[in-house]
N, CA, C and O of each residue as an XYZ file, in Angstrom:
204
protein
N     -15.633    -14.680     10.238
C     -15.040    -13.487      9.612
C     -14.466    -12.575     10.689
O     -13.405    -11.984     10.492
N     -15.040    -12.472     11.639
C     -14.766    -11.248     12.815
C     -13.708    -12.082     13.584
O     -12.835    -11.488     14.217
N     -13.746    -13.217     13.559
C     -12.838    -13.974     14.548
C     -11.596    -13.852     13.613
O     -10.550    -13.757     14.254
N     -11.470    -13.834     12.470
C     -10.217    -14.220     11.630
C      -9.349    -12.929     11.925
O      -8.147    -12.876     12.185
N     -10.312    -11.858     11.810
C      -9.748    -10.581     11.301
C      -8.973    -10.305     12.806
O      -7.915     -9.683     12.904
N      -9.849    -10.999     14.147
C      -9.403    -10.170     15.432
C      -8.289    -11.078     16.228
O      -7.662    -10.816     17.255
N      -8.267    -12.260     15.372
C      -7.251    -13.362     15.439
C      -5.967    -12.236     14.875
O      -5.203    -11.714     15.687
N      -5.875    -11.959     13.327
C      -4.724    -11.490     12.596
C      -4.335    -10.328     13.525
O      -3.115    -10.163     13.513
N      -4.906     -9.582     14.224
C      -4.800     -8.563     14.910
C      -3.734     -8.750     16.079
O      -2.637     -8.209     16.219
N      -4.478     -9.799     16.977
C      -3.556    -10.341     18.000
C      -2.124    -10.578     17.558
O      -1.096    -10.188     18.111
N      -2.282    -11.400     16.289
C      -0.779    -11.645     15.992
C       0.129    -10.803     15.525
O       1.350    -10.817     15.686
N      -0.720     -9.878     14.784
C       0.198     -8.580     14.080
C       0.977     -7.864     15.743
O       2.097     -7.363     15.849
N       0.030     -8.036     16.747
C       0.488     -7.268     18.584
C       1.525     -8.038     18.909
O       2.461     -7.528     19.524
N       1.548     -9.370     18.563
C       2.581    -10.093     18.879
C       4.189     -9.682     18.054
O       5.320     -9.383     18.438
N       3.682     -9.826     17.089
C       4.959     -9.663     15.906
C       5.448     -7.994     15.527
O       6.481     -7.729     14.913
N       4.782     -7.300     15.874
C       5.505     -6.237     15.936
C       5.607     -5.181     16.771
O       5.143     -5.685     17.793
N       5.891     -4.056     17.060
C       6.530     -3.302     18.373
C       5.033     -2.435     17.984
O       4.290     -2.330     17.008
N       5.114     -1.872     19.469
C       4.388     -1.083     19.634
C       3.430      0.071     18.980
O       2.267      0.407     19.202
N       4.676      0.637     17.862
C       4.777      1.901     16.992
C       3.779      1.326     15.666
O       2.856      1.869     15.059
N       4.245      0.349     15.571
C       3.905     -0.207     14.244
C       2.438     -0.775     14.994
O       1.878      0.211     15.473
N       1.974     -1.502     15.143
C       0.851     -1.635     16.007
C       0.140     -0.199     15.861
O      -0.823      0.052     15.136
N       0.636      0.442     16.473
C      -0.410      1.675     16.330
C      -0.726      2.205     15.207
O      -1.871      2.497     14.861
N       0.598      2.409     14.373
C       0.274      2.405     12.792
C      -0.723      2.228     12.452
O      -1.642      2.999     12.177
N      -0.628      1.114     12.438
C      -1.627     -0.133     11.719
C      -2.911      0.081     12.081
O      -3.757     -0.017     11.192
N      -3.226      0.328     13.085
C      -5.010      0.405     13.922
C      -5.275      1.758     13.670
O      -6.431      2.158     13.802
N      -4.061      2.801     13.204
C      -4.658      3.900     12.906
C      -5.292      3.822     11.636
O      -6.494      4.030     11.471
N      -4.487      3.524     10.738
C      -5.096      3.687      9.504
C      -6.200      2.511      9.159
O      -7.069      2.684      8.304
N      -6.093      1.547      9.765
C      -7.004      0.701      9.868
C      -7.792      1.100     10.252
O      -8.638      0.536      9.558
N      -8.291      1.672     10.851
C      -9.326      2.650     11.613
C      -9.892      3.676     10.519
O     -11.033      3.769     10.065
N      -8.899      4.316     10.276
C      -9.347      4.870      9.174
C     -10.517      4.907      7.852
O     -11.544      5.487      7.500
N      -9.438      3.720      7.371
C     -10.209      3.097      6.498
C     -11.798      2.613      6.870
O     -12.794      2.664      6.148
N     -11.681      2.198      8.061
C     -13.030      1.656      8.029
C     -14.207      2.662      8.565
O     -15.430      2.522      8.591
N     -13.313      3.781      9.002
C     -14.003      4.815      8.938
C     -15.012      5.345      7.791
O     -16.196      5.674      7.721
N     -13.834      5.243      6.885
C     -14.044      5.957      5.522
C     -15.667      5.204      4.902
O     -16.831      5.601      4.870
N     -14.896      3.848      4.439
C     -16.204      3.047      4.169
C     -17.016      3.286      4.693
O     -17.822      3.902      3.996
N     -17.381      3.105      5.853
C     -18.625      3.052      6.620
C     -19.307      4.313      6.628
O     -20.442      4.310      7.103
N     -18.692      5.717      6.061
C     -19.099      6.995      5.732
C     -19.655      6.905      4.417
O     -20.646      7.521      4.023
N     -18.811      5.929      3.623
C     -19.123      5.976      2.025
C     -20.315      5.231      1.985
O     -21.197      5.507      1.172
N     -20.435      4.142      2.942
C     -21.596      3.233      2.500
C     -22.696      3.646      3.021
O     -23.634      3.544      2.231
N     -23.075      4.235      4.412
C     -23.714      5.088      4.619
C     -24.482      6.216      3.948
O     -25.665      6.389      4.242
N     -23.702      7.199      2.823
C     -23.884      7.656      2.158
C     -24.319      7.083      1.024
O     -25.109      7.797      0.408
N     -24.085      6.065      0.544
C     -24.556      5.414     -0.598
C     -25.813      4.960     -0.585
O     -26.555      5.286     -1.511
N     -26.426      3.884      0.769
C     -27.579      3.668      1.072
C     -28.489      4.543      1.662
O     -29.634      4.099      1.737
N     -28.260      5.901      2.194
C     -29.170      7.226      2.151
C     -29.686      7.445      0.705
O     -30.869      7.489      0.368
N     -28.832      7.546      0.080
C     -28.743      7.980     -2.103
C     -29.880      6.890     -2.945
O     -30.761      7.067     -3.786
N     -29.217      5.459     -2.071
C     -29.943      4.508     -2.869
C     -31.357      4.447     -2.354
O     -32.088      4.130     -3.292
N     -32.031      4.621     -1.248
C     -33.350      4.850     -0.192
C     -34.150      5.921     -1.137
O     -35.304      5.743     -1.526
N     -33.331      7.082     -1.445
C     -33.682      8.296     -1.745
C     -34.484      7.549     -3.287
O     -35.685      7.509     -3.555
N     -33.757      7.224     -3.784
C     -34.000      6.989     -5.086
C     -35.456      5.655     -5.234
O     -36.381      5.513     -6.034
N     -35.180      5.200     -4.497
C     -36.319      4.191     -3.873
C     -37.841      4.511     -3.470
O     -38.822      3.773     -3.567
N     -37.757      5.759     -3.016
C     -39.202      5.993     -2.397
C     -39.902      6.839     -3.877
O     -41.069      7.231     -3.869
């Protein structure tokens, strides 16, 4: 899974310019920002509810 995703990555560096590249890892970044805030938050909520 991690290899696929950091494979597509390389190639997206290959195939497009610089700008766009950065684009891309920004909001990509983003996003996984986001999730990882949301899911975080979700499994604090779900723990909570647990004990």
């Amino acid at each position: 899974m991690h290899h696929a995703v950091t494979f597509i990555l390389w190639v997206n560096l290959r195939l497009f310019d610089q700008k766009t590249t950065t684009a891309i890892f920004s909001v990509a970044y983003g996003i996984l920002r986001r999730l990882n805030i949301c899911y975080r938050t979700f499994s604090l909520k779900h723990n909570e509810e647990n004990k």
